[in-house]
Backbone as XML, in Angstrom:
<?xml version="1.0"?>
<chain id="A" units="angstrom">
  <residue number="1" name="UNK">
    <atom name="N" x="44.632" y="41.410" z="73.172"/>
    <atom name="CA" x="44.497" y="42.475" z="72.200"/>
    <atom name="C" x="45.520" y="42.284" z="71.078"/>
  </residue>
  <residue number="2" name="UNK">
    <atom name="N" x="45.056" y="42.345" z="69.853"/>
    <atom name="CA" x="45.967" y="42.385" z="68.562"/>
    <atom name="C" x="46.340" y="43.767" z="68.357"/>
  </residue>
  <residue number="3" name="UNK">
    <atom name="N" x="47.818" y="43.769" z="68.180"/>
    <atom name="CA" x="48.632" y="45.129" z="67.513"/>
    <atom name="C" x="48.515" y="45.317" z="66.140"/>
  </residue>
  <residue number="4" name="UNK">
    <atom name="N" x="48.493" y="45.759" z="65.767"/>
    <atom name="CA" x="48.717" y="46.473" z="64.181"/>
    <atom name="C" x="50.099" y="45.319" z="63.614"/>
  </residue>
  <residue number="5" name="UNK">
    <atom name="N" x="50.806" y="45.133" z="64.242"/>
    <atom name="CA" x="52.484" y="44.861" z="64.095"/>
    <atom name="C" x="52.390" y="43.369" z="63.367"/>
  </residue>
  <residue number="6" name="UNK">
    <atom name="N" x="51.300" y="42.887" z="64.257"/>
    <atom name="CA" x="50.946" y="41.035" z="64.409"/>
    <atom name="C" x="49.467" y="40.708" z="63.571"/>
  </residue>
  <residue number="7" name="UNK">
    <atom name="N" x="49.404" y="41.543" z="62.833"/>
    <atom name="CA" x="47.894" y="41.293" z="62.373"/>
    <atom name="C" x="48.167" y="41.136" z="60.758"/>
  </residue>
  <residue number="8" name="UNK">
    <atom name="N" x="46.929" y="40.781" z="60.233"/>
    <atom name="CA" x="47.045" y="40.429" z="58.724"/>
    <atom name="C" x="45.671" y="40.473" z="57.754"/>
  </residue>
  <residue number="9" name="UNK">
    <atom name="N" x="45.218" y="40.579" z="56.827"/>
    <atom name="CA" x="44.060" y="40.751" z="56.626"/>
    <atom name="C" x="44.302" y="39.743" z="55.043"/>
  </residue>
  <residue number="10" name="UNK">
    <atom name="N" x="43.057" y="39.842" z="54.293"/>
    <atom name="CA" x="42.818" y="39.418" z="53.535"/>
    <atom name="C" x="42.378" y="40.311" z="52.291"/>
  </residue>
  <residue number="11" name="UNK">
    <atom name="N" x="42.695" y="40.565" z="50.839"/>
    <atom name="CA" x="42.037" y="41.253" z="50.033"/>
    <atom name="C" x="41.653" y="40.329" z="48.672"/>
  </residue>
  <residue number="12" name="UNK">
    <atom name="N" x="40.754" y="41.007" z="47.896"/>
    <atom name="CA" x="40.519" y="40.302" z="46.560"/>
    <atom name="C" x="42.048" y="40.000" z="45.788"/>
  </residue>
  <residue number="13" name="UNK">
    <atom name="N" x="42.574" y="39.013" z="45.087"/>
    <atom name="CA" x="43.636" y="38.456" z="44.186"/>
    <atom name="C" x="42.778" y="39.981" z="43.027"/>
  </residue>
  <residue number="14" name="UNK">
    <atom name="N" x="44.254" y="40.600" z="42.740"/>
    <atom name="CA" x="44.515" y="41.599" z="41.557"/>
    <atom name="C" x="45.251" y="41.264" z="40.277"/>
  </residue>
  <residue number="15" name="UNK">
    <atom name="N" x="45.092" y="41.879" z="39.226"/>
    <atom name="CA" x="45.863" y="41.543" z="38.006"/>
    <atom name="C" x="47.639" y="41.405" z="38.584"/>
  </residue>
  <residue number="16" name="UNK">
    <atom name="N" x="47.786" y="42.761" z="39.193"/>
    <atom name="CA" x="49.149" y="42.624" z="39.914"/>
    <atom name="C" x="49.876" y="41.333" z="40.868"/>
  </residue>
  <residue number="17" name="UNK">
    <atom name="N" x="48.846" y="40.438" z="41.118"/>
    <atom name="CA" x="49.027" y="39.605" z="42.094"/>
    <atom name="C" x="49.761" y="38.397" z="41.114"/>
  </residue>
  <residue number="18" name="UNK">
    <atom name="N" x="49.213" y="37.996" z="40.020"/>
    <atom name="CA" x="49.746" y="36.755" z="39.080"/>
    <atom name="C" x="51.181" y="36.688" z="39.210"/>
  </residue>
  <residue number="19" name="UNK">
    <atom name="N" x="51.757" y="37.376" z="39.255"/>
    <atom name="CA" x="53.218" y="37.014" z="38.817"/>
    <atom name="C" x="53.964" y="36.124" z="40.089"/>
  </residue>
  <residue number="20" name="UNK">
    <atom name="N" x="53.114" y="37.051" z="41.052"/>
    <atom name="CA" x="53.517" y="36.636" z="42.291"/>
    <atom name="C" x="53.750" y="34.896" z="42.608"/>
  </residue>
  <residue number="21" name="UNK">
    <atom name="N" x="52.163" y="34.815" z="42.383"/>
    <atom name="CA" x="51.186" y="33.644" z="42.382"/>
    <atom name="C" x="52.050" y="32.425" z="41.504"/>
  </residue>
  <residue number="22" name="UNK">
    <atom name="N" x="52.266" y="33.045" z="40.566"/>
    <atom name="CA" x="52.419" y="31.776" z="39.205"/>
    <atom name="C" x="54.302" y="31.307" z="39.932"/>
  </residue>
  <residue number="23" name="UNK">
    <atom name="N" x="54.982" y="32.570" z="40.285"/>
    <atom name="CA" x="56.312" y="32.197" z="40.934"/>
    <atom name="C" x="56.564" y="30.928" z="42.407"/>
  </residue>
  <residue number="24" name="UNK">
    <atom name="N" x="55.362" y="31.591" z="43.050"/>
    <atom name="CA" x="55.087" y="30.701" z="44.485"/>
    <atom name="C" x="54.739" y="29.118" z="43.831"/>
  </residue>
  <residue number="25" name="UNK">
    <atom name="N" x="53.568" y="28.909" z="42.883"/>
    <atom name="CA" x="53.232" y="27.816" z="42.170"/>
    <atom name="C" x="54.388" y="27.052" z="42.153"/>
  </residue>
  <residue number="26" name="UNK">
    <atom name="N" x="55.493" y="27.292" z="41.432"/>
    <atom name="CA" x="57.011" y="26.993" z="40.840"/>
    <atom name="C" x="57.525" y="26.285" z="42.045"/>
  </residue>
  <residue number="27" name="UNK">
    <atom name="N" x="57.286" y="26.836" z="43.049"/>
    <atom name="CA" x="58.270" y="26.661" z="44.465"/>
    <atom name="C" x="58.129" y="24.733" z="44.429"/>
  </residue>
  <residue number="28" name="UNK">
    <atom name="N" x="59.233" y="24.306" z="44.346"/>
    <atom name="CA" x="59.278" y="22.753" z="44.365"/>
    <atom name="C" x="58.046" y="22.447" z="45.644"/>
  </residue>
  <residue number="29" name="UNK">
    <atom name="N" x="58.169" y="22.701" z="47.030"/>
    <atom name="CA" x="57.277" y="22.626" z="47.827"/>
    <atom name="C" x="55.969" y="22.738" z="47.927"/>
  </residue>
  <residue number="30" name="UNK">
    <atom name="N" x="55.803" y="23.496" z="47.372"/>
    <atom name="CA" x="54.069" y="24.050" z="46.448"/>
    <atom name="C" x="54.169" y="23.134" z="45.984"/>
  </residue>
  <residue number="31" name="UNK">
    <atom name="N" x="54.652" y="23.142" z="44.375"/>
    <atom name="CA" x="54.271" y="22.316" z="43.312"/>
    <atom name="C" x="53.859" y="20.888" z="43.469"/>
  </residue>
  <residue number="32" name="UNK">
    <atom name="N" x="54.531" y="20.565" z="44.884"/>
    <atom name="CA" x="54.560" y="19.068" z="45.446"/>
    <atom name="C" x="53.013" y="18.714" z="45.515"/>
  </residue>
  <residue number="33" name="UNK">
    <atom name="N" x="51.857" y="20.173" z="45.977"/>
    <atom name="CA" x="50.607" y="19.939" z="46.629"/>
    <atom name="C" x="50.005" y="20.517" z="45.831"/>
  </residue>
  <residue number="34" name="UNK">
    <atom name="N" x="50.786" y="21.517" z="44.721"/>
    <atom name="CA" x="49.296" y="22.130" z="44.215"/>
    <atom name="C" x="49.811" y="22.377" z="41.959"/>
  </residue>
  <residue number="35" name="UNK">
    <atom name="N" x="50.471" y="21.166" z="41.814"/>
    <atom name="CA" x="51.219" y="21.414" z="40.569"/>
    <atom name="C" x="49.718" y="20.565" z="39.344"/>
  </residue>
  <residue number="36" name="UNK">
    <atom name="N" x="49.857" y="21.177" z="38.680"/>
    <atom name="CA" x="48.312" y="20.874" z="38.062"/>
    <atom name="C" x="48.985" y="20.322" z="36.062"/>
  </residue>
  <residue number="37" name="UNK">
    <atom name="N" x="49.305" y="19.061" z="35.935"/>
    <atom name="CA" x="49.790" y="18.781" z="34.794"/>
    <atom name="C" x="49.339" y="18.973" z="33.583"/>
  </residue>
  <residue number="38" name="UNK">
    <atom name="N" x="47.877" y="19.495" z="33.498"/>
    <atom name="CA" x="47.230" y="20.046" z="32.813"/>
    <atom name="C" x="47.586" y="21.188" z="31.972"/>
  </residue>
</chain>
C-alpha cells in the first residue's frame, strides 16, 4: 500500500513552472544531457 507521504503525481507544465525549468536546464549536470546550442 502507498502512503500519501511516499507518493507523487504528475500535472500539466504551467506558465509558473519556466523559471523553475530554465534554472534546472543551467544545472552543469543537466546541461551535460539536455543543453541545446541552438
Amino acid at each position: 500500500m502507498v502512503t500519501q507521504q511516499h507518493s507523487y503525481d504528475f500535472r500539466p507544465v504551467t506558465e509558473k513552472d519556466l523559471a523553475l525549468i530554465a534554472r534546472w536546464l543551467r544545472e552543469p549536470h543537466v546541461a551535460e544531457w539536455w543543453d541545446d546550442p541552438d
